[in-house]
N, C-alpha and C positions, 0 to 999 in steps of 0.2 A: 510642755514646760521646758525652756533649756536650763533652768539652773534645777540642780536635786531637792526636792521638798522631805525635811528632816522633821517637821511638826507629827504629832502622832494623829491629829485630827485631821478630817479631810481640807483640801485647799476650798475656798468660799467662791464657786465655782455655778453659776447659775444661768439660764436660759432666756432668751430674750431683754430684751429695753425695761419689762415692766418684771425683771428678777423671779421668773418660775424657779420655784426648788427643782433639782432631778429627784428623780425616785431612785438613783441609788450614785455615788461616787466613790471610786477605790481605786487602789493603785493593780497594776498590770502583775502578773505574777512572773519571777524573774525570768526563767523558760520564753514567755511569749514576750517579753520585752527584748528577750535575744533574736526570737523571729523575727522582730519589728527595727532592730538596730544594726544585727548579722554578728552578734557576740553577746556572749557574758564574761566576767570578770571572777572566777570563783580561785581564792587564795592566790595561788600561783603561777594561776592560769588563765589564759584567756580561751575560751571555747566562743571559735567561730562557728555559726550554722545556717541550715537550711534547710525547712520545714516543706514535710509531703503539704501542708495544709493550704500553703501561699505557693507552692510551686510544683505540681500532683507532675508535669509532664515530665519533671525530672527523675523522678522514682521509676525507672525504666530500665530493667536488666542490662540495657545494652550503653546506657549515660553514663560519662562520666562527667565529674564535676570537682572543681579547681580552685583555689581563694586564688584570685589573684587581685594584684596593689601596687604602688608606687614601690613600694619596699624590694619589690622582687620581679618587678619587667612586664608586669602585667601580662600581655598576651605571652611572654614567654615561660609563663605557668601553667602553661597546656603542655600535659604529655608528661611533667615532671615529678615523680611519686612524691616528692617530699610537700609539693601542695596540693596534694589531690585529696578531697574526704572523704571521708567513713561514714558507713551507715554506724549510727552511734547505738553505742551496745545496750540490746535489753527488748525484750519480744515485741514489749507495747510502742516501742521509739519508732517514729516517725520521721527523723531529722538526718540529714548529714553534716559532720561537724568535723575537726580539725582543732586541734589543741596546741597551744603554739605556749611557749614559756611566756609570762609577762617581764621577767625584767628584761629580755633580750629585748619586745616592742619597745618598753619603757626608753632605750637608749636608742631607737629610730622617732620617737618625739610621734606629737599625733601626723597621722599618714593617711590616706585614702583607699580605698577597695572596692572589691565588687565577687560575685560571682561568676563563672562562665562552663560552660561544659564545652568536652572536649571534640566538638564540632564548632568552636567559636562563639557561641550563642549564651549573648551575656544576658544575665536576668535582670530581670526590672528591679528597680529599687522601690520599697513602697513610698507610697503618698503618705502614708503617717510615723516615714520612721525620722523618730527628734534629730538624727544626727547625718541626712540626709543634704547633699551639699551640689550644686546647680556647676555643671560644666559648659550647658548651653540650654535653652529652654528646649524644657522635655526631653533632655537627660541629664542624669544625675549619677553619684558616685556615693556611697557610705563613708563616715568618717569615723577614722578605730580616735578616742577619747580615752584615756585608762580613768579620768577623773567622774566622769559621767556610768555612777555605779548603783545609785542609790533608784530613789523612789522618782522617775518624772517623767512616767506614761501613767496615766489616769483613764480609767473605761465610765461612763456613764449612761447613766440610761436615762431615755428620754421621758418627762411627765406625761401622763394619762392624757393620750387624745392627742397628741404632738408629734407631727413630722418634721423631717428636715429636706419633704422633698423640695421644699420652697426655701430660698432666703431668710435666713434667724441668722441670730446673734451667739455669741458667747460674754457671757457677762460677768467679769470678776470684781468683787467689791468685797473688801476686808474691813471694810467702818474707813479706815483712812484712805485708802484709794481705789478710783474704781475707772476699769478700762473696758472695753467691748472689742469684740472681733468679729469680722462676718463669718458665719457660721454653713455651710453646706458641706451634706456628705449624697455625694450622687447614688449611693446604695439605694435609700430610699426613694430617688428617682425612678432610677432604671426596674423598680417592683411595679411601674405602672405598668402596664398592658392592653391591650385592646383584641380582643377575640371578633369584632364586628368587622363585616369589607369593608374594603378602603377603596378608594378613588371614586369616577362617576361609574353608578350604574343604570343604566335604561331598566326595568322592570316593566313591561306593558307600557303603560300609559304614563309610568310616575319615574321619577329620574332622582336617585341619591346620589347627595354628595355628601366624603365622610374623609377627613384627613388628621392626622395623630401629633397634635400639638401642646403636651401637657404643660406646657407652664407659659402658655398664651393668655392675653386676658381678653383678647378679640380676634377675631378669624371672621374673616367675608370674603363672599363669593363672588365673583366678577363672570358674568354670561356676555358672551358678544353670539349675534347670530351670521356673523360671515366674518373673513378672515381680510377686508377690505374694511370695514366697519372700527372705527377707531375707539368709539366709542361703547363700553362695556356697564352695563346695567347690576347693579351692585344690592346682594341680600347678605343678611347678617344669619350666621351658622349658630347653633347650639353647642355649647359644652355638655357634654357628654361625664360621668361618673369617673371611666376609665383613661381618661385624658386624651381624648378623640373631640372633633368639630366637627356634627353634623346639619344638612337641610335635606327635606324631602318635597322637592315639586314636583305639584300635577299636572307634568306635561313630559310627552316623551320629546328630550332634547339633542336626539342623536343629529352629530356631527356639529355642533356649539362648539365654540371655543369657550374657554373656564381657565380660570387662575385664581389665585388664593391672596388675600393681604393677610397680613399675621400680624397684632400689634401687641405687647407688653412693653414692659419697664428693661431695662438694662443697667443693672446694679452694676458687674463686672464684669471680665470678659468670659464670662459662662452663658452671656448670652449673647444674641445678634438679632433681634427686631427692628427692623426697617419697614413700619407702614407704607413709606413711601415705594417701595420695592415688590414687584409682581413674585410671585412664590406658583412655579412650578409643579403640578400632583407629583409626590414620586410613585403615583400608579397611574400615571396618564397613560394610556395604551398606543396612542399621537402625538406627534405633539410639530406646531409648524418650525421650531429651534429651540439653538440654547436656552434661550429665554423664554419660551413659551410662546403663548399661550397652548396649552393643553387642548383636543381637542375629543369628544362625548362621542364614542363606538359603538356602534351598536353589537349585540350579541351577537345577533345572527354574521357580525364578518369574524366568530372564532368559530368554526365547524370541527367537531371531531374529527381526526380522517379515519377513514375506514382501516384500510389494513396499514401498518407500520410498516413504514422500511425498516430491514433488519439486516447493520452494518456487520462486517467482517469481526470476531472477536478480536482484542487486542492483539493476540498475540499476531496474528495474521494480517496486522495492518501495513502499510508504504503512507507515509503522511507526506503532503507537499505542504508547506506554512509559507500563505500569500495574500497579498494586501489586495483589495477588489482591482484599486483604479493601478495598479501593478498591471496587473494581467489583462487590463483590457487598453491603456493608454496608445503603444501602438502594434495592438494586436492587428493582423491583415484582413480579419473578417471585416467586409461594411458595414459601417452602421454610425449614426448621428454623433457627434462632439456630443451630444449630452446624455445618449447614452454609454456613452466610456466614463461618466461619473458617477454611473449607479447601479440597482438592480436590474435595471431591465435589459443594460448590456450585460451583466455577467449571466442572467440565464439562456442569452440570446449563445454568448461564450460558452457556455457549458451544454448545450444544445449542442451546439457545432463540432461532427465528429471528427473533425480534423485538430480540433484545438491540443493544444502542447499538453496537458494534463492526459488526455487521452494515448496521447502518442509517446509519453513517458511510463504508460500503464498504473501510473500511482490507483490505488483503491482508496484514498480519503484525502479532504484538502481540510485542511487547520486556517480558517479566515480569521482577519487581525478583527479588533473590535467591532461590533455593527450596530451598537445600542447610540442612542441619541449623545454626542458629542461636542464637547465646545470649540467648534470652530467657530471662525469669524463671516464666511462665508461658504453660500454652496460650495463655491468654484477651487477652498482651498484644500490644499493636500495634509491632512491628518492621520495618525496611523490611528485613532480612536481610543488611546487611554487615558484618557480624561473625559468618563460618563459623565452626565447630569442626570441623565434617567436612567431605568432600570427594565422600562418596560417597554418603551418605544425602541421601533427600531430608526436608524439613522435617518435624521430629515433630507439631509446634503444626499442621500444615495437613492430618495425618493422621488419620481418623476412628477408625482403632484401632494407635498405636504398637508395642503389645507382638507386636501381630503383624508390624508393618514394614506395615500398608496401603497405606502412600504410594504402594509403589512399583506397584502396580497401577491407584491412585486415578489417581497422575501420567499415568499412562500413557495412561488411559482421555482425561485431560481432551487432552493433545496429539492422542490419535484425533478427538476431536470437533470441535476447530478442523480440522481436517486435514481434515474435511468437509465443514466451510465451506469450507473454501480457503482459510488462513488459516494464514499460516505458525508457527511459535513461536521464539523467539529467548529464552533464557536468560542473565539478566546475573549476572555469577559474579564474585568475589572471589579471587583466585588471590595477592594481595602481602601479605594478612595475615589475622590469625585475630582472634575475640574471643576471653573469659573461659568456662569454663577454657580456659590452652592447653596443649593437653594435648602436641603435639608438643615442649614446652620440657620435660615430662615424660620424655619418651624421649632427648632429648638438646638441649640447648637453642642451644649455638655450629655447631651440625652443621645446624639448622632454622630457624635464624634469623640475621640479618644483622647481625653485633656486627664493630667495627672491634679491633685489637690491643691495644686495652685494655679491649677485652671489653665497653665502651658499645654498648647496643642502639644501632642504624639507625633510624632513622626520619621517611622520605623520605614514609611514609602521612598522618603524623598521628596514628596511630594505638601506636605505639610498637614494633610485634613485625612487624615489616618480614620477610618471608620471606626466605629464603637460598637466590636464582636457581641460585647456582652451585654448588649441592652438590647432585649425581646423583640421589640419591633423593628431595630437593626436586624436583625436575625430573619427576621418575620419574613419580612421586606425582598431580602436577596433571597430566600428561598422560594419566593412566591413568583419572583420574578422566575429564575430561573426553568421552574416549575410550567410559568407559562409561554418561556419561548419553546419549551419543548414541547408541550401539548397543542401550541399555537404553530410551531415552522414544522414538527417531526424531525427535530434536528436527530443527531446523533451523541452528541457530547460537548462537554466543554473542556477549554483548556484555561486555568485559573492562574490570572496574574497575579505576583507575588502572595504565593498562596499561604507560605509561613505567615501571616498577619492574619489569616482566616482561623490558624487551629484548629488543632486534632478531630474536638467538639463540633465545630461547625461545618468542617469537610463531611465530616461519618453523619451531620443531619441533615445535610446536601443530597448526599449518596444515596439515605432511607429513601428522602421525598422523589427522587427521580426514579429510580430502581424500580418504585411503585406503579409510574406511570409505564416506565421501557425499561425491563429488565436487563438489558443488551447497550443501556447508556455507556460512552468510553468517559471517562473521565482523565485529565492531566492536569497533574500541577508543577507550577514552576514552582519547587522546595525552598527557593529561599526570599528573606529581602533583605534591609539594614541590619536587622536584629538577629539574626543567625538562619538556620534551616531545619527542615522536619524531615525527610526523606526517607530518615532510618526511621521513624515512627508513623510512615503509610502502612508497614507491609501486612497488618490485621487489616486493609483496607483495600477496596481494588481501583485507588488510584495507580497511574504510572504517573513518571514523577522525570523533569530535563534531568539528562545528566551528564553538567555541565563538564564534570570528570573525564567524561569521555572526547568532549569535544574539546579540551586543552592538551589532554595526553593526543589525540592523533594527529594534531595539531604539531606536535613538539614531534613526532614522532616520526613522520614523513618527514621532517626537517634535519634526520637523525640525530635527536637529541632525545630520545627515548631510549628504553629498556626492554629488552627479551619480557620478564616479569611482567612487567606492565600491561605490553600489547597482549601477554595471555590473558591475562584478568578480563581487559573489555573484551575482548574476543567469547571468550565464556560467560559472558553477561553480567558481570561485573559483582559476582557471588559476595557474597559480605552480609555484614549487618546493613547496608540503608536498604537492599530490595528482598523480599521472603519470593519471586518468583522473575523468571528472565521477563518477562513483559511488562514491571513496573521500571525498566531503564526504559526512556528514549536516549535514543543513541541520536548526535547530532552532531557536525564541525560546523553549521552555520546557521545563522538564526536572523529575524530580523534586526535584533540587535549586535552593534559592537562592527567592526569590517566583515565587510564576506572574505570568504573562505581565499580566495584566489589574492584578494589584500593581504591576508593576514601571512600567506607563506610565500609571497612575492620575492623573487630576486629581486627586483626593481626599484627601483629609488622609491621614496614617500608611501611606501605600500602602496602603489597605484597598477592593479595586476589588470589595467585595458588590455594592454600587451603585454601577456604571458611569455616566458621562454617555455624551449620545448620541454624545461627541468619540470617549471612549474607546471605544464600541464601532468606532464608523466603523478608529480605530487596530490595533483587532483583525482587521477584518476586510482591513486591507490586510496587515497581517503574512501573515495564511493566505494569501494570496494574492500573495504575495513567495514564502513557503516551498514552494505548491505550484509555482508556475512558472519558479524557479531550477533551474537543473542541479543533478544530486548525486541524493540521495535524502534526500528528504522527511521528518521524524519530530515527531508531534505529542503532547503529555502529553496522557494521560486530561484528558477534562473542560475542554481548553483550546478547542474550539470552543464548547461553551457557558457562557468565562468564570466558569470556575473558581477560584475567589478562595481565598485564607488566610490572610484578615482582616488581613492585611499583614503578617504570619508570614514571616519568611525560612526557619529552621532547622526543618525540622517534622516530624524522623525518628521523633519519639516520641509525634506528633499526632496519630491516625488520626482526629480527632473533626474535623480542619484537611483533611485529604488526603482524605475519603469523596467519593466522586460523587454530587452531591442532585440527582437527576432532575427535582426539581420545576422543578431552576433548565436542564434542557433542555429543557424545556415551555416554561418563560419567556423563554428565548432560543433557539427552536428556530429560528429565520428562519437566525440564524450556523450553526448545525448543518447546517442542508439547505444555505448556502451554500459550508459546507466540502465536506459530500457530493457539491456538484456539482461542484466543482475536483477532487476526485478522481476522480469519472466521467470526464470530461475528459483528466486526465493517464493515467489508466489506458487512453482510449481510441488508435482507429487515429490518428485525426486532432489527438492530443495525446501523440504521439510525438515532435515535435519538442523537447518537456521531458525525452527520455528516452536522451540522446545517450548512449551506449558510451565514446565519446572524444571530446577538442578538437578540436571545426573548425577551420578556417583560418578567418584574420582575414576572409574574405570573407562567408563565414557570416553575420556581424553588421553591421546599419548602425547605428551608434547615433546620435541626436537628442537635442540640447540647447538649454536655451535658453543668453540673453548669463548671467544670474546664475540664483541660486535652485539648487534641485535635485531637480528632476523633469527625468524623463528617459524618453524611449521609444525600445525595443528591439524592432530587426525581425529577426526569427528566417529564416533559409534566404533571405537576401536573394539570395542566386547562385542560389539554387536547385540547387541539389548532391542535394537531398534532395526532389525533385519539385517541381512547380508552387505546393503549398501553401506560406503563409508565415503569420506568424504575430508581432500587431506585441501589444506590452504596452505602455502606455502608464502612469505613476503621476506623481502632484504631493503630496507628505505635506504643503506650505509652504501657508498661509492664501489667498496670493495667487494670481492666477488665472498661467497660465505658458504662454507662444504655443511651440509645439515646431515647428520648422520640418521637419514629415514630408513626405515626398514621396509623397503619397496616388497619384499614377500610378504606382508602384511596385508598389503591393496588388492591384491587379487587382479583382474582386468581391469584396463585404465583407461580415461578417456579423458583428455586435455578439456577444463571449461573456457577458461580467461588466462590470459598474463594481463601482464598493467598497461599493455599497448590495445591489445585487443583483446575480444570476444571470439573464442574457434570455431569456426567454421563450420564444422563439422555439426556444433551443439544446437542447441533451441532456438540459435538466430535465424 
């Protein structure tokens, strides 16, 4: 209700077209109507708040949390005590709250607000709160009202026998007038679930098909028996109790192609039913494209495998992060134009003990997405974050789609790293999908994240935000997951904008895998539109980008950093967001944004093709910042031999920008062998000390400064807790020369590793 209802009876407030009584209507009690609005109004006061009950992530020893408003700068109410709240006094209180005078609001007239804690991360507003105000579809801002005091949130309960997982009404009629409004609360939705498989499965001789569409009123099955064959032979599925569409035929159908039509009603935009449109399994385990058609597996091509590869622990990892047709486009090994766009060349590539991964020594490569993607065709350059499915692997990177290659092709190439010793880490999409979406197909408010007036979410960017909290969402990406690992032996995944996934769903991620390979690496990228989680992995054994580190070395090599600063990352970035050095990756480039030799270019347009000698000397302290900070290490394709993109930030659709040109590791091969030796180094006995488990004690470390400037040297095991060995780093990014007052009788006997030119001669090279 927007105006305050002052009658003592309840408002004439009824269900459906044909006027059901509720079984009970009453007003909100004041407390939970401040949940619901982010204030109350008591005498003199306005008490702002915010309930463990709507927002539990926030009750976090280490959160803090902020009003911030039009009135006072919004984001610039981070950090300043006078609007940061309290947990509000009293054993059993649950809330944080903030008491502000009312007549001072009174004289700023009504104004807007919100929440935010003090990593950025603004909280959502609810869908049911009355005073709730539209900035752009699918977000939203609270409006402080001082007049809006009284009675006008109402709770009811629904009559006997009555859901609202389907379309109803609200129905008001007081004898003189009577209105309706359409009625859905997705709660009652998202309670349906389904415990049966999904997708096709062969059984012997009989083949089910079972797909999760609860508020479909028709679901058929489309059989084609070859992938030539245009023409697709069509049976009608059952609805199921649990809001599933199943059929069971007596015939075993492996290798059919199958697609789904899904037809219902389309009241509003909560839903997207398009008969006319083919619907994708999202457990197709094949599939020939975007578009489908899905195609029927047999069991027998998922074989257990025998013994597990068993990658390096975290702590002890070298990550390379590279895009397939990157690294094969003009690699020098021979081999066919078609296969440098798929599987079968990169295991041909990672076979090859010559190849640049080997010859850099990395021990795990971090590959860009490989799940079925919407491209428009094989031949185009996609980096893969925009899935359609969940379970296939990419058709574009498969030498024969119709039969589902991939998933042997994949297989093979994970065996062949796994050879080398070489771990595989798969970066997955799990908060949203590309074009088609075919899950908006089967039901679109059930699959995706729309607020109570049915505006999509979109906290990606991307617009089709998935829906964390609806079971068979959950279901879904866990199962997948589950079976690229039991399916490739992978080693880990790296999750894209993972804050959109939640604390919840990461930590049921983590169970499900853990169970199959104890030894799974898990990363998450910590943030997306909507804030970051990073400080709340460390009960977790995610590691987690840390983007921190690659803006500070960034600035720092440039010398526009701090003594202070460089220690921090150097020591693994100790703080509230990591409870261990190995939940930092340490990184200055990524596939995202310029590479590293862009980003710190002398050069006009950030275009670092042609680097000065400033610029190289800059790279090569970065690599050498990243190898010898705690955390784990991870470096882009092609960034030790200054890998350029022509000063290209955005370059997802550039493969012509992103390819590896070897010619240019010939021409800068001195950086290459100087990266390869920091990683012989770190990886060895005696560059253990880079590879700490957990924070030492402050005795660990002596650090050296000079009076100004900001160079700074670090002496590693100064107690010696960790043997006699110690281990000093010494750096100056600053033009001028910088006296570091070290205590060389400290070192004991000495032996040069590196400077920022070279690698000593004398050492491991």
């Amino acid at each position: 209700m927007n105006d305050n209802w002052l009658a003592k009876e309840q408002p004439p407030l009824f269900l459906g077209l044909e006027k059901l009584p509720f079984a009970k209507v009453e007003p909100v009690a004041i407390d939970e109507q401040a949940n619901l609005c982010g204030y109350q109004v008591e005498g003199d006061t306005v008490r702002f708040a915010v309930s463990k009950e709507k927002f539990p992530r926030c009750f976090h020893p280490l959160i803090q949390l902020y009003f911030a408003s039009s009135i006072n700068g919004w984001e610039k109410a981070i950090g300043d005590p006078e609007w940061e709240m309290k947990m509000e006094e009293g054993e059993s209180s649950h809330r944080f709250v903030l008491d502000l005078p009312l007549a001072a609001l009174l004289e700023k007239g009504p104004f807007s607000f919100k929440f935010v804690t003090g990593e950025s991360q603004w909280l959502e507003v609810s869908e049911a709160s009355p005073n709730r105000e539209i900035i752009e579809p699918g977000r939203y801002n609270l409006r402080f009202d001082p007049e809006a005091i009284g009675n006008r949130i109402f709770r009811f309960e629904m009559p006997s026998g009555q859901s609202l997982a389907r379309r109803n009404f609200l129905t008001w009629d007081d004898g003189e007038h009577r209105e309706t409004w359409p009625l859905f609360y997705h709660g009652d939705l998202l309670e349906l679930y389904s415990e049966s498989p999904m997708g096709a499965m062969v059984e012997g001789e009989q083949t089910i098909f079972r797909v999760f569409a609860p508020r479909a009123e028709a679901v058929k099955l489309e059989l084609s028996q070859m992938a030539s064959q245009a023409v697709f032979v069509e049976h009608e599925m059952v609805r199921e109790l649990d809001g599933s569409w199943a059929i069971n035929l007596p015939v075993n159908l492996t290798s059919h192609l199958y697609r789904y039509r899904v037809e219902g009603k389309n009241h509003d935009e909560g839903t997207a039913f398009e008969a006319d449109s083919p619907v994708l399994d999202p457990y197709a385990k094949a599939t020939l494209g975007k578009n489908g058609p899905g195609i029927v597996v047999s069991p027998n091509r998922f074989p257990e495998p025998g013994e597990r590869f068993s990658p390096p622990m975290m702590s002890d990892l070298i990550i390379v992060e590279a895009h397939l047709r990157d690294l094969l486009a003009h690699s020098p090994l021979p081999m066919e134009e078609n296969d440098r766009l798929g599987f079968t060349g990169l295991r041909r590539w990672a076979e090859d003990q010559g190849n640049y991964l080997r010859s850099l020594g990395a021990n795990a490569i971090e590959l860009q997405p490989l799940q079925e993607f919407d491209n428009s065709s094989k031949e185009e350059y996609h980096w893969g974050y925009m899935p359609v499915n969940y379970f296939s692997p990419a058709s574009a990177y498969s030498s024969n789609p119709a039969l589902g290659s991939g998933i042997e092709e994949f297989r093979e190439v994970v065996s062949a790293f796994h050879e080398s010793g070489v771990a595989v880490i798969v970066d997955v999409v799990c908060n949203h999908v590309g074009v088609p979406v075919h899950l908006a197909l089967l039901d679109k408010i059930y699959y995706f994240d729309h607020d109570e007036s049915l505006e999509p979410r979109n906290w990606s960017g991307c617009g089709n935000d998935l829906r964390r909290d609806a079971p068979m969402v959950r279901r879904l990406l866990v199962e997948s997951l589950v079976h690229w690992l039991k399916t490739f032996d992978l080693d880990g995944f790296r999750f894209d904008l993972a804050e959109l996934l939640e604390i919840p769903l990461l930590e049921e991620i983590e169970t499900a895998l853990r169970e199959i390979k104890p030894s799974v690496l898990l990363i998450a990228e910590p943030w997306s539109f909507r804030g970051r989680l990073d400080s709340r992995l460390g009960s977790t054994s995610y590691s987690s980008w840390n983007d921190g580190f690659r803006d500070f070395v960034r600035d720092y090599v440039l010398g526009k950093g701090n003594s202070e600063g460089i220690i921090h990352y150097l020591k693994g970035s100790p703080g509230k967001n990591y409870a261990k050095p190995e939940q930092s990756v340490n990184y200055v480039e990524s596939h995202d944004d310029h590479s590293f030799i862009d980003a710190i270019t002398e050069n006009l347009d950030r275009d670092g093709r042609n680097p000065t000698t400033l610029d190289c000397r800059r790279a090569r302290l970065a690599l050498a910042l990243t190898m010898v900070s705690q955390g784990v290490p991870m470096i882009s394709a092609g960034q030790d031999f200054l890998r350029s993109k022509s000063g290209v930030s955005n370059t997802y659709q550039r493969g012509d920008l992103n390819v590896l040109d070897y010619d240019r590791l010939e021409q800068f091969r001195d950086l290459h062998e100087y990266s390869r030796d920091w990683i012989r180094f770190r990886l060895s006995e005696e560059g253990s000390l880079l590879r700490l488990t957990t924070y030492p004690d402050h005795s660990f470390w002596e650090e050296y400064r000079p009076p100004e400037g900001s160079a700074i040297a670090l002496l590693l095991n100064a107690d010696e807790s960790m043997g006699p060995q110690k281990l000093l780093f010494a750096i100056n990014p600053d033009p001028d020369e910088a006296i570091l007052p070290v205590m060389t009788g400290r070192l004991g006997p000495k032996q040069l590793l590196a400077t920022v030119d070279k690698w000593a001669e004398n050492n491991l090279s």
